[in-house]
PAPALO-251895 format. One record per atom (N, C-alpha, C): residue in one letter; x, y, z. Coordinates in steps of 0.1 Angstrom, whole numbers, plus 5000, padded with zeros to 4 digits. Layout:
AXYZ/...
This chain:
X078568435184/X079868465178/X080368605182/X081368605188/X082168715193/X083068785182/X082368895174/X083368965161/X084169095169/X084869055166/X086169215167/X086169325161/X086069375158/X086169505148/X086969605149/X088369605141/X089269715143/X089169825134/X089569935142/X090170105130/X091470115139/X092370155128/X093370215123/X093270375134/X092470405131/X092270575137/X091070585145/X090870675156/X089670675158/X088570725148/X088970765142/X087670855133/X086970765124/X087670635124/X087270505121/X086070425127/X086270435138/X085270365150/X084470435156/X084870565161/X084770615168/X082970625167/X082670675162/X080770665159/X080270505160/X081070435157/X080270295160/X080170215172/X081670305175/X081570235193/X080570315204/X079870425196/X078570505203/X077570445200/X078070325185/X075870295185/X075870145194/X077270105201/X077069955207/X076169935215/X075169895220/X074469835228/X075269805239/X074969905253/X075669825266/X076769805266/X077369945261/X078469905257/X079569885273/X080069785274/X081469795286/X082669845281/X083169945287/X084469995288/X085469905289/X086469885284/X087869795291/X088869865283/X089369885294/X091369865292/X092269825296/X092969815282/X093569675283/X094969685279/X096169675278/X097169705268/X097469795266/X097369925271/X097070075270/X096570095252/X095369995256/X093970015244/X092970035250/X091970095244/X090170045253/X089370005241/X089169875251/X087669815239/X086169835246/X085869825231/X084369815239/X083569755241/X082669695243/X081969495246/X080869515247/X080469505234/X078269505237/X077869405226/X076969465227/X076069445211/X075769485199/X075669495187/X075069545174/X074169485168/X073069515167/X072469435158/X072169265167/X072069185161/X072169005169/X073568995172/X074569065168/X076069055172/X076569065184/X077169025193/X078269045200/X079169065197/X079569205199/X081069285192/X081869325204/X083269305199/X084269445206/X084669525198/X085269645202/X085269755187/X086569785198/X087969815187/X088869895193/X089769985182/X090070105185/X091170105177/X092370115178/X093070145170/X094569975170/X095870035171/X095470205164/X096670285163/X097070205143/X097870315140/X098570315128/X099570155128/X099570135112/X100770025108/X100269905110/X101369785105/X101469655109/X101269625124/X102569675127/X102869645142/X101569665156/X101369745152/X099869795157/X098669725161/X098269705142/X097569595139/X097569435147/X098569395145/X098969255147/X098569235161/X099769365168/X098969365180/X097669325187/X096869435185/X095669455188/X094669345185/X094769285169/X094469165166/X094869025177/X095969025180/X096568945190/X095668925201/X095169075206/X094869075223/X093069015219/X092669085208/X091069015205/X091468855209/X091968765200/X091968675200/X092468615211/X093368665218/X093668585232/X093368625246/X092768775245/X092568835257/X091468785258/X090168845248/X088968865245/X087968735237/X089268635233/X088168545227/X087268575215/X087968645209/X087068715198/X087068575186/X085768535179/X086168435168/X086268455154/X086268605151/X085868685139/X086768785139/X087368885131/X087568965131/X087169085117/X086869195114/X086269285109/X087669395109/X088169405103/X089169535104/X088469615090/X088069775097/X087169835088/X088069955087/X088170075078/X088770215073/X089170235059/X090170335060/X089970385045/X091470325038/X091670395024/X093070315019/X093070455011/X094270385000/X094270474987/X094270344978/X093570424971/X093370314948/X094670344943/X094970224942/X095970154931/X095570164925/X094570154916/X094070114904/X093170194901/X093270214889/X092170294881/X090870274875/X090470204881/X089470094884/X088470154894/X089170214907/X088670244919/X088770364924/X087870434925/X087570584928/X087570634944/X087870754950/X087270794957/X085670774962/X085670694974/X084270674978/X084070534974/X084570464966/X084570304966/X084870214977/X084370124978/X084469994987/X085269914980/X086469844993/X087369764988/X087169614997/X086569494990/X086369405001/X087669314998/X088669305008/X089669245000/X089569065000/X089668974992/X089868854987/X090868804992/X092168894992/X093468834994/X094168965001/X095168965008/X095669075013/X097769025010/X098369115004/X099669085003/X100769245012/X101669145017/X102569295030/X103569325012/X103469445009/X103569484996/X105569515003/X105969525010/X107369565020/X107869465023/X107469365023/X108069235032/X108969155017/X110269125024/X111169105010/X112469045023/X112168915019/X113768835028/X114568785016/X113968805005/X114768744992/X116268784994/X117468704993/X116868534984/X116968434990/X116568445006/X116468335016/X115568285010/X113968445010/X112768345007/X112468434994/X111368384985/X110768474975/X110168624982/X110168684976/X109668834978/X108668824975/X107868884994/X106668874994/X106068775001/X107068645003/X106668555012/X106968515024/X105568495033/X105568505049/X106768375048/X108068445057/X108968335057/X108668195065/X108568055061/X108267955067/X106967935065/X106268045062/X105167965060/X103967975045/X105367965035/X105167935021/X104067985013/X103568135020/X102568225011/X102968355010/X102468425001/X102868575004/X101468635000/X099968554999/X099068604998/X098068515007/X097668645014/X096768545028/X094868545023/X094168475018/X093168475014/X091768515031/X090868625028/X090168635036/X088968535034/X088268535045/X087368425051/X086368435036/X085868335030/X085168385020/X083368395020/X082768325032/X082068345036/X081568475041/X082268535051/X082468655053/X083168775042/X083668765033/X084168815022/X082768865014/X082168785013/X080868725006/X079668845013/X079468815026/X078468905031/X079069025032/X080669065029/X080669205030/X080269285018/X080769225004/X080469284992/X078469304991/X078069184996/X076669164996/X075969335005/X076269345018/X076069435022/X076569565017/X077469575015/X078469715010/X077069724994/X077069664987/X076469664977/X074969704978/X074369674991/X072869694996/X073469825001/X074169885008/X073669995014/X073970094999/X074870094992/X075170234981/X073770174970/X072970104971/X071470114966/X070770214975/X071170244986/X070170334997/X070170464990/X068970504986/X069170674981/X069470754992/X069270775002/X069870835014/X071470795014/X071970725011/X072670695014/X073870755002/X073270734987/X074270844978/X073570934978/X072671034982/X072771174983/X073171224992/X073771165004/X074271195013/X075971225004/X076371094996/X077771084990/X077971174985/X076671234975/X076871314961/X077371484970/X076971504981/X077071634981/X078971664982/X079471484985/X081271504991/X081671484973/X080971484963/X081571444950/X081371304945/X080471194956/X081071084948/X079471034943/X079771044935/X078471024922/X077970894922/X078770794914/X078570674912/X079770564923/X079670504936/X079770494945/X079470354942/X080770234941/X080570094938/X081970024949/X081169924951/X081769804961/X082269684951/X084069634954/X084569564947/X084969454953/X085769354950/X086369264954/X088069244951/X088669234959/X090369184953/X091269214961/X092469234955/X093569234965/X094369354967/X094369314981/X094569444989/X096269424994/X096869544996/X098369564993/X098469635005/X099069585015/X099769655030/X100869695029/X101669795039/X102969815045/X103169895049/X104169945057/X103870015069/X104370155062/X103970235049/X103970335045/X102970375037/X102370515040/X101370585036/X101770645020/X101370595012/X101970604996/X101170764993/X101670864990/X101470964986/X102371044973/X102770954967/X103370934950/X103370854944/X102770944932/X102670844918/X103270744914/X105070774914/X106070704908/X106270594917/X106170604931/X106370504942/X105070384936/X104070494935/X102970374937/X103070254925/X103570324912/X103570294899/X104770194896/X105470194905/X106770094914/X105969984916/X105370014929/X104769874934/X103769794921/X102969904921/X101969794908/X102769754894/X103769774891/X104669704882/X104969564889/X105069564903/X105669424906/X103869354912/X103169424916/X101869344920/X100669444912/X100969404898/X099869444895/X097969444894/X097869354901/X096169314902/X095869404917/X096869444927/X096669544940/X095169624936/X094369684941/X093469714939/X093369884947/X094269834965/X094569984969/X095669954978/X095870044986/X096969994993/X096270085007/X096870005016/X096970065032/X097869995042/X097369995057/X098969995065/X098469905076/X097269825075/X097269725088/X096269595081/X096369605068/X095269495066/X095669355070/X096869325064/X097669195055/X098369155071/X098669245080/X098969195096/X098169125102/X096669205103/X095669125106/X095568975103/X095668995087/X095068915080/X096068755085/X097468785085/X098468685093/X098268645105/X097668695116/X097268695127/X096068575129/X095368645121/X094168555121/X094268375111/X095168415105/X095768295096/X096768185104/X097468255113/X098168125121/X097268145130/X096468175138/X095468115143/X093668055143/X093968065130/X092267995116/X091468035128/X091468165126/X090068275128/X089368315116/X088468345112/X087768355102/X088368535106/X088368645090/X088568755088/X087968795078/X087868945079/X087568995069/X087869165066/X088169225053/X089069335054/X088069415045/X087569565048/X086769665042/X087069805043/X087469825034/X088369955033/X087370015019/X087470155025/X086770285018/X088170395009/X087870394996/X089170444994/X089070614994/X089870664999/X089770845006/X091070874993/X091970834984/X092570934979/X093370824969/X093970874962/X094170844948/X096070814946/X096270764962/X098070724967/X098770894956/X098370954954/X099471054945/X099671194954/X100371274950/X100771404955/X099571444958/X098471444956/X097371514963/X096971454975/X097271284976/X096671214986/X096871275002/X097771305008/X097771395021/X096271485023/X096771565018/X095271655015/X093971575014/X093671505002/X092771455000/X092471325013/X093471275019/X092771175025/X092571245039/X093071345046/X092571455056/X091671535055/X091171515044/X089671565040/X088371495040/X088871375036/X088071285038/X087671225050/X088871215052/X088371175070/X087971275078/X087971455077/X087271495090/X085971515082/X085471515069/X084571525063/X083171415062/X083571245062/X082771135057/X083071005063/X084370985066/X084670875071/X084270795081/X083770885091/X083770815104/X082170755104/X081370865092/X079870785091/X079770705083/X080170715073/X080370635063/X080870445065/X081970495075/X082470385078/X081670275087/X080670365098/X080070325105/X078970275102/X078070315086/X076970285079/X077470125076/X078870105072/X079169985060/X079469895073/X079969925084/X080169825096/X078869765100/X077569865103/X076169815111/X075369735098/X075369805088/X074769665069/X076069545073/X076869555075/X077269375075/X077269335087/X076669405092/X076569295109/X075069285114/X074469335099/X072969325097/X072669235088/X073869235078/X073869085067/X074368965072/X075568975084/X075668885086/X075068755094/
Protein backbone atom coordinates (compact mmCIF):
# COMPACT_ATOMS: atom_id res chain seq x y z
CA UNK A 1 0.00 0.00 0.00
CA UNK A 2 1.23 3.26 -1.31
CA UNK A 3 0.44 6.10 1.73
CA UNK A 4 0.83 9.76 0.94
CA UNK A 5 1.59 11.89 3.57
CA UNK A 6 1.03 15.63 3.39
CA UNK A 7 2.23 19.09 5.51
CA UNK A 8 0.82 22.12 5.11
CA UNK A 9 4.51 23.72 5.72
CA UNK A 10 7.67 22.43 5.51
CA UNK A 11 8.51 22.39 9.06
CA UNK A 12 5.82 19.75 8.97
CA UNK A 13 7.58 17.14 6.94
CA UNK A 14 10.50 18.31 6.53
CA UNK A 15 12.39 15.80 9.21
CA UNK A 16 10.40 12.90 7.96
CA UNK A 17 11.19 13.21 4.48
CA UNK A 18 15.07 12.84 5.93
CA UNK A 19 14.19 9.52 7.81
CA UNK A 20 12.59 7.88 4.21
CA UNK A 21 14.41 5.05 3.18
CA UNK A 22 15.84 5.52 -0.48
CA UNK A 23 14.26 8.20 -0.65
CA UNK A 24 13.61 9.36 -4.79
CA UNK A 25 13.40 12.87 -5.46
CA UNK A 26 10.54 13.99 -7.89
CA UNK A 27 9.10 16.98 -9.29
CA UNK A 28 6.23 17.36 -10.18
CA UNK A 29 3.63 20.29 -10.37
CA UNK A 30 6.14 22.76 -9.17
CA UNK A 31 6.00 20.34 -5.89
CA UNK A 32 8.66 17.68 -4.86
CA UNK A 33 7.83 14.38 -3.51
CA UNK A 34 9.61 12.00 -2.04
CA UNK A 35 9.24 8.07 -2.74
CA UNK A 36 10.80 5.51 -0.40
CA UNK A 37 10.08 3.70 2.51
CA UNK A 38 9.21 3.92 6.36
CA UNK A 39 9.03 1.35 8.36
CA UNK A 40 7.02 -1.81 6.06
CA UNK A 41 5.44 1.26 4.32
CA UNK A 42 5.80 2.60 1.04
CA UNK A 43 5.31 6.38 1.34
CA UNK A 44 5.48 9.67 -0.63
CA UNK A 45 5.78 12.66 1.60
CA UNK A 46 5.13 16.17 0.16
CA UNK A 47 4.32 19.38 1.23
CA UNK A 48 1.29 21.06 -0.14
CA UNK A 49 1.71 24.80 0.65
CA UNK A 50 -1.02 26.57 2.79
CA UNK A 51 -5.15 26.34 2.44
CA UNK A 52 -7.83 24.34 0.71
CA UNK A 53 -6.80 25.00 -2.67
CA UNK A 54 -3.40 23.78 -2.06
CA UNK A 55 -4.45 20.90 -0.26
CA UNK A 56 -6.89 19.51 -2.81
CA UNK A 57 -4.38 19.98 -5.09
CA UNK A 58 -1.58 18.14 -3.95
CA UNK A 59 -4.05 15.47 -2.74
CA UNK A 60 -5.17 15.31 -6.40
CA UNK A 61 -1.64 14.66 -7.92
CA UNK A 62 -0.96 11.66 -5.06
CA UNK A 63 -3.85 10.05 -6.19
CA UNK A 64 -3.60 10.39 -9.96
CA UNK A 65 0.02 11.14 -10.63
CA UNK A 66 1.41 8.85 -7.97
CA UNK A 67 -1.14 6.23 -7.33
CA UNK A 68 -1.15 6.73 -3.82
CA UNK A 69 -4.08 4.42 -1.96
CA UNK A 70 -3.90 6.16 1.45
CA UNK A 71 -3.51 9.37 2.43
CA UNK A 72 -2.09 10.77 5.97
CA UNK A 73 -2.33 14.65 6.02
CA UNK A 74 -0.24 15.39 9.24
CA UNK A 75 0.47 19.23 11.19
CA UNK A 76 -0.64 21.47 13.60
CA UNK A 77 -4.15 23.46 14.20
CA UNK A 78 -5.61 25.68 16.94
CA UNK A 79 -8.32 24.23 19.88
CA UNK A 80 -11.63 25.18 19.61
CA UNK A 81 -12.44 23.76 22.53
CA UNK A 82 -11.54 23.82 25.91
CA UNK A 83 -11.19 20.42 26.14
CA UNK A 84 -7.85 20.54 24.05
CA UNK A 85 -4.58 22.02 25.04
CA UNK A 86 -1.53 23.02 23.53
CA UNK A 87 0.47 19.92 22.70
CA UNK A 88 -2.66 17.62 22.14
CA UNK A 89 -3.36 15.31 19.42
CA UNK A 90 -6.34 15.77 17.20
CA UNK A 91 -7.38 12.50 15.27
CA UNK A 92 -10.20 13.86 13.35
CA UNK A 93 -13.58 11.44 12.88
CA UNK A 94 -15.16 13.88 10.66
CA UNK A 95 -13.77 16.93 9.11
CA UNK A 96 -16.41 20.02 8.18
CA UNK A 97 -15.15 23.32 5.47
CA UNK A 98 -16.40 25.62 8.50
CA UNK A 99 -16.52 28.76 5.21
CA UNK A 100 -18.31 26.92 2.76
CA UNK A 101 -22.01 28.40 2.70
CA UNK A 102 -24.09 28.37 -0.88
CA UNK A 103 -27.24 28.71 1.35
CA UNK A 104 -30.16 28.91 0.31
CA UNK A 105 -29.42 27.04 -2.85
CA UNK A 106 -27.88 24.43 -0.52
CA UNK A 107 -27.77 24.17 3.46
CA UNK A 108 -24.72 25.75 5.04
CA UNK A 109 -21.98 23.76 5.13
CA UNK A 110 -23.02 21.35 2.49
CA UNK A 111 -20.65 19.99 -0.27
CA UNK A 112 -23.12 21.17 -2.97
CA UNK A 113 -24.62 18.00 -4.87
CA UNK A 114 -23.24 15.95 -2.97
CA UNK A 115 -25.63 15.96 0.11
CA UNK A 116 -22.95 16.13 3.12
CA UNK A 117 -21.26 18.86 4.88
CA UNK A 118 -19.39 16.32 7.19
CA UNK A 119 -16.90 14.02 5.39
CA UNK A 120 -16.20 11.07 7.89
CA UNK A 121 -12.30 9.78 7.95
CA UNK A 122 -11.35 6.20 7.17
CA UNK A 123 -12.14 4.57 10.48
CA UNK A 124 -9.85 1.91 10.36
CA UNK A 125 -7.18 4.18 9.90
CA UNK A 126 -8.74 6.71 12.35
CA UNK A 127 -8.43 3.86 14.78
CA UNK A 128 -4.70 3.16 14.36
CA UNK A 129 -3.99 6.77 14.56
CA UNK A 130 -5.52 7.50 18.11
CA UNK A 131 -3.99 3.90 18.93
CA UNK A 132 -0.47 5.08 18.05
CA UNK A 133 -0.68 8.81 19.06
CA UNK A 134 -1.79 7.32 22.41
CA UNK A 135 1.43 4.69 22.52
CA UNK A 136 3.90 7.25 21.83
CA UNK A 137 2.74 10.21 24.79
CA UNK A 138 3.13 6.84 27.15
CA UNK A 139 6.94 7.11 25.99
CA UNK A 140 8.75 8.83 28.93
CA UNK A 141 11.29 10.22 26.49
CA UNK A 142 8.87 11.34 24.77
CA UNK A 143 6.92 13.75 27.57
CA UNK A 144 10.13 14.91 29.07
CA UNK A 145 11.09 15.88 25.92
CA UNK A 146 7.24 17.81 25.95
CA UNK A 147 7.60 18.98 29.59
CA UNK A 148 10.64 21.19 28.98
CA UNK A 149 8.09 23.25 25.91
CA UNK A 150 5.25 23.37 28.90
CA UNK A 151 3.15 20.57 27.97
CA UNK A 152 2.71 18.46 31.08
CA UNK A 153 -0.15 16.24 30.54
CA UNK A 154 -0.07 15.62 26.65
CA UNK A 155 -3.43 13.48 25.49
CA UNK A 156 -4.63 12.24 22.03
CA UNK A 157 -8.44 12.74 21.04
CA UNK A 158 -10.86 11.96 18.68
CA UNK A 159 -13.60 14.32 16.69
CA UNK A 160 -14.26 16.89 14.48
CA UNK A 161 -12.17 18.90 12.82
CA UNK A 162 -13.22 22.44 11.30
CA UNK A 163 -11.29 23.71 7.98
CA UNK A 164 -11.22 27.06 5.93
CA UNK A 165 -9.08 28.84 4.35
CA UNK A 166 -8.40 31.32 7.40
CA UNK A 167 -5.96 31.22 10.19
CA UNK A 168 -8.40 32.08 13.34
CA UNK A 169 -6.41 34.34 15.68
CA UNK A 170 -9.63 35.79 17.69
CA UNK A 171 -11.62 34.82 20.34
CA UNK A 172 -14.87 36.48 19.12
CA UNK A 173 -14.39 35.01 15.51
CA UNK A 174 -13.67 31.79 16.90
CA UNK A 175 -16.60 31.93 19.55
CA UNK A 176 -18.76 32.76 16.20
CA UNK A 177 -18.02 29.62 14.59
CA UNK A 178 -18.45 27.27 17.61
CA UNK A 179 -21.86 28.83 18.28
CA UNK A 180 -22.87 27.47 14.89
CA UNK A 181 -20.55 24.06 15.07
CA UNK A 182 -20.27 23.48 18.31
CA UNK A 183 -18.70 19.78 18.85
CA UNK A 184 -15.45 21.47 16.36
CA UNK A 185 -12.68 20.34 18.49
CA UNK A 186 -9.89 22.69 16.43
CA UNK A 187 -9.74 24.37 13.45
CA UNK A 188 -7.07 24.50 10.54
CA UNK A 189 -6.82 25.18 6.71
CA UNK A 190 -6.32 21.93 4.54
CA UNK A 191 -7.97 19.06 6.39
CA UNK A 192 -11.75 18.88 5.11
CA UNK A 193 -10.18 19.48 1.22
CA UNK A 194 -8.21 16.53 1.53
CA UNK A 195 -10.70 14.90 3.21
CA UNK A 196 -13.28 15.73 -0.15
CA UNK A 197 -10.68 14.58 -2.46
CA UNK A 198 -10.25 11.52 -1.10
CA UNK A 199 -14.12 11.04 -0.62
CA UNK A 200 -15.09 11.36 -4.41
CA UNK A 201 -12.53 9.20 -5.09
CA UNK A 202 -13.08 6.29 -1.95
CA UNK A 203 -9.41 6.54 -0.99
CA UNK A 204 -9.14 5.61 2.53
CA UNK A 205 -7.79 9.05 4.73
CA UNK A 206 -6.84 10.09 7.64
CA UNK A 207 -6.32 13.66 9.49
CA UNK A 208 -3.70 14.29 12.60
CA UNK A 209 -3.16 17.47 13.80
CA UNK A 210 -1.07 18.75 16.91
CA UNK A 211 -2.73 21.75 18.42
CA UNK A 212 0.21 24.84 18.58
CA UNK A 213 -2.16 27.65 19.95
CA UNK A 214 -5.34 28.43 21.48
CA UNK A 215 -7.20 30.29 17.79
CA UNK A 216 -7.04 33.74 20.22
CA UNK A 217 -4.99 37.01 20.08
CA UNK A 218 -2.05 35.27 21.33
CA UNK A 219 -2.25 32.47 18.68
CA UNK A 220 0.29 34.28 15.90
CA UNK A 221 2.91 34.27 18.46
CA UNK A 222 2.18 31.24 19.99
CA UNK A 223 1.79 29.12 16.95
CA UNK A 224 5.41 30.64 15.47
CA UNK A 225 6.73 29.37 18.42
CA UNK A 226 5.71 26.29 18.26
CA UNK A 227 6.59 25.50 15.15
CA UNK A 228 10.33 26.77 15.12
CA UNK A 229 10.49 25.21 18.65
CA UNK A 230 8.61 21.27 18.48
CA UNK A 231 6.77 20.74 15.59
CA UNK A 232 8.75 19.44 13.00
CA UNK A 233 9.90 16.55 15.67
CA UNK A 234 7.04 16.08 17.16
CA UNK A 235 5.22 15.74 14.14
CA UNK A 236 7.66 13.42 12.79
CA UNK A 237 7.56 11.08 16.07
CA UNK A 238 3.48 10.79 15.61
CA UNK A 239 3.92 10.12 11.63
CA UNK A 240 6.81 7.11 12.05
CA UNK A 241 4.27 5.37 15.64
CA UNK A 242 1.39 5.13 12.95
CA UNK A 243 3.19 3.81 10.14
CA UNK A 244 4.69 1.47 12.80
CA UNK A 245 1.00 0.70 14.03
CA UNK A 246 -0.22 0.56 10.96
Amino acid sequence: MLIGIMGAMPEEVSLFTKSIKDAEKITAHQKVFYKGHAGNHEVICVFSGWGKVAAASTATLLLSKFNAEGILLAGLCGAADQTVNVGDIVVADELIQYDLDASPVFPKYEIPLYGVSRIKADPHLAKKAIFSCNTLLKDNKVRQELRKYGIAEPKAVSGLIATGDCFISDAEKLQSLKNDIPDALCVEMEGAAVAQVCYENSVPFVVIRVVSDKSDESATENFKLFTSQIAGHYICQIINCFLEHL
